[in-house]
C-alpha positions in Angstrom: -24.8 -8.2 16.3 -28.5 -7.3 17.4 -29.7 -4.2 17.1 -33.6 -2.2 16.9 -35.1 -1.9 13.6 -38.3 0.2 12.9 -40.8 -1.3 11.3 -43.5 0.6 9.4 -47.0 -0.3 11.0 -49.5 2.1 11.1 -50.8 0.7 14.2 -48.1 0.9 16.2 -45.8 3.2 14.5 -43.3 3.7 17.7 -42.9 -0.4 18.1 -39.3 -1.6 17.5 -38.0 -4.9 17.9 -34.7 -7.3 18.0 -33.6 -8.4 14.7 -29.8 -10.3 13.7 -28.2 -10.5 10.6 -29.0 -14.1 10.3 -32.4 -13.5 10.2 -34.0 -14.3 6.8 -35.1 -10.8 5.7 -32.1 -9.1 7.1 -30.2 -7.2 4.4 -27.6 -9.3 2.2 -24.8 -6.7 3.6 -26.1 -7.3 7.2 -25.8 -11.3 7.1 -22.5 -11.9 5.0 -19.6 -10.7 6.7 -15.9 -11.6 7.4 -16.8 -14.7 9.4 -19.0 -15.8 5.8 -15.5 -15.1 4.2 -12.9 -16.7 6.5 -15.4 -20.2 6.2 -15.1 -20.5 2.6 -11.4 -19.4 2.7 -11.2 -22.7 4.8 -13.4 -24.5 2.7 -11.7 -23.5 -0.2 -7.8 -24.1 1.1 -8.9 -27.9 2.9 -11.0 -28.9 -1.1 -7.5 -27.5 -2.5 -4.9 -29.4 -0.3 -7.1 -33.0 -1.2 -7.4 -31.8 -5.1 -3.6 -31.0 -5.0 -3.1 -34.2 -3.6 -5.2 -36.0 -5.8 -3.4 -34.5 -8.8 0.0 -35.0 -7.4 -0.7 -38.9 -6.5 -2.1 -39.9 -9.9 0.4 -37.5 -11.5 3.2 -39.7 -10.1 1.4 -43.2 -10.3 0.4 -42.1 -14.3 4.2 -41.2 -14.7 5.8 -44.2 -12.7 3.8 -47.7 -13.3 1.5 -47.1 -15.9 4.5 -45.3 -18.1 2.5 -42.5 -19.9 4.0 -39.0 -21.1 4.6 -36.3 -18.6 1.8 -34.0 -20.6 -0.9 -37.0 -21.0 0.0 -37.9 -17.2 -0.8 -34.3 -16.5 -3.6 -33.3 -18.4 -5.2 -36.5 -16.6 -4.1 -35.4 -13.0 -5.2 -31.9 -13.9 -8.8 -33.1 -14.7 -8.9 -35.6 -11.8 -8.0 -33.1 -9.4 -10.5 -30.1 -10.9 -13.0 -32.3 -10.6 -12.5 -33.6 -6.7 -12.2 -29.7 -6.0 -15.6 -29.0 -7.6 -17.1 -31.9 -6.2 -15.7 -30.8 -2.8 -17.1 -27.3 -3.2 -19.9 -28.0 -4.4 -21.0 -30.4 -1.3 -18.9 -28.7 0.9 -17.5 -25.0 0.6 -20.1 -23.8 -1.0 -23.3 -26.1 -1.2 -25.6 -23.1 -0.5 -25.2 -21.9 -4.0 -26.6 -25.3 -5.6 -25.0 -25.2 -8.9 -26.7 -27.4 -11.9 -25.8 -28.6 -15.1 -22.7 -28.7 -17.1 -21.8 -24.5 -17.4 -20.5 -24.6 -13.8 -18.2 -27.4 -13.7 -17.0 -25.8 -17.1 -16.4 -22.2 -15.7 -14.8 -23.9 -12.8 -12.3 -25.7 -15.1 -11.8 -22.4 -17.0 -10.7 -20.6 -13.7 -8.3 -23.4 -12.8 -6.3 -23.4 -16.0 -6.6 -19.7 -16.0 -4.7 -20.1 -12.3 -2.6 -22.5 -14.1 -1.6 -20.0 -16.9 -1.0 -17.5 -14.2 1.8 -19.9 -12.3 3.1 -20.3 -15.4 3.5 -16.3 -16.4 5.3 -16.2 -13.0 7.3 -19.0 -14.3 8.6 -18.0 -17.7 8.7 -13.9 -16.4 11.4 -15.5 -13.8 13.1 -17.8 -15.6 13.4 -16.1 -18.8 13.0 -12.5 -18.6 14.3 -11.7 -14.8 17.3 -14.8 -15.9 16.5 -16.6 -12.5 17.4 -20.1 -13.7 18.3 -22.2 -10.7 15.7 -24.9 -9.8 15.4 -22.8 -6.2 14.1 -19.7 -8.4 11.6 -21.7 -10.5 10.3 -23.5 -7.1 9.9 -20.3 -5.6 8.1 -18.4 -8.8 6.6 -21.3 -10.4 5.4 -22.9 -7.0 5.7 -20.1 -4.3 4.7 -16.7 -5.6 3.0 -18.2 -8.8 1.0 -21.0 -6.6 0.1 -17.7 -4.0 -1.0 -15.7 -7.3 -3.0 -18.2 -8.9 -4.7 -19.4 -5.6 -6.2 -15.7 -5.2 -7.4 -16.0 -8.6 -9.1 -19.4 -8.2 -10.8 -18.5 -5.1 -12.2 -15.0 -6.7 -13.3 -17.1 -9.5 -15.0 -20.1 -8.1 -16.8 -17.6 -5.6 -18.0 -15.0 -7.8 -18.0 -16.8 -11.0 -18.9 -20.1 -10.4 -20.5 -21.0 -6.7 -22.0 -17.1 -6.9 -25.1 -16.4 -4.4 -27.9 -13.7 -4.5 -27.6 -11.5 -2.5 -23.7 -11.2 -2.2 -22.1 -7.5 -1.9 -19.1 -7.2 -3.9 -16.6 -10.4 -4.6 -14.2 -10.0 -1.8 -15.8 -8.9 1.0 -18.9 -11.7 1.4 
């Protein structure tokens, strides 16, 4: 979108001219908009399909060969696959925000088992409380509507809490 702006100069007071919003002094609201959004939806959903991968995979392989407990084999997956989606946002998704130190990684972890309590809630609500107890109905809470739940909540997290920018109007919008 180009448009006119008027620029205060006493010498030429009438003189427009051309600016973008991907001009550098262009308003935060003027350059982020719901192209900014869609790319880190992307961004966000391809680092989430490799870290769900990378969980699942060494999930199985901790279970299977190496024989460990289905919580230890977890808690390792969980970790392993946290840290492939940071790393992948980070470099990727959002590597204009150029997070540092430890606090970032942590508050991404946070979010993640906070998206991991919340397909969980859907879980147990199902399962115990609604009496949903076939494995179709804890696939479809626990995986379907709980995965859909807590992916919303990861994404508003890691953008506003952990990969935040200046300049950024409101969480949902860009």
């Amino acid at each position: 979108m180009v448009g006119t702006r008027a620029w205060a100069d006493p010498s030429e007071p009438s003189r427009t001219r051309a600016w973008s919003p991907e001009r550098e002094d262009a308003p935060a609201r003027e350059r982020a908009g719901p192209s900014t959004t869609r790319r880190e939806l992307l961004g966000f959903a391809t680092v989430g399909l490799l870290a769900y991968a990378v969980d699942l995979a060494l999930f199985t392989f901790l279970r299977g060969p190496v024989a460990l407990g289905p919580l230890t084999a977890k808690a390792l997956s969980f970790v392993a696959g946290c840290t492939v989606a940071y790393v992948g946002n980070a470099l990727g998704t959002y590597r204009h925000a150029h997070p540092t130190g430890v606090r970032p990684y942590a508050v991404f972890v946070a979010v993640n088992i906070a998206g991991a309590a919340v397909q969980l809630l859907c879980l147990t609500v199902s399962h115990y409380c609604l009496g949903f107890t076939s494995q179709r109905a804890d696939t479809v809470s626990g995986a379907g509507i709980g995965m859909a739940l807590a992916t919303v909540l990861r994404f508003w997290g890691t953008r506003t809490l952990v990969f935040r920018t200046e300049g950024r109007v409101g969480s949902w919008t860009g």
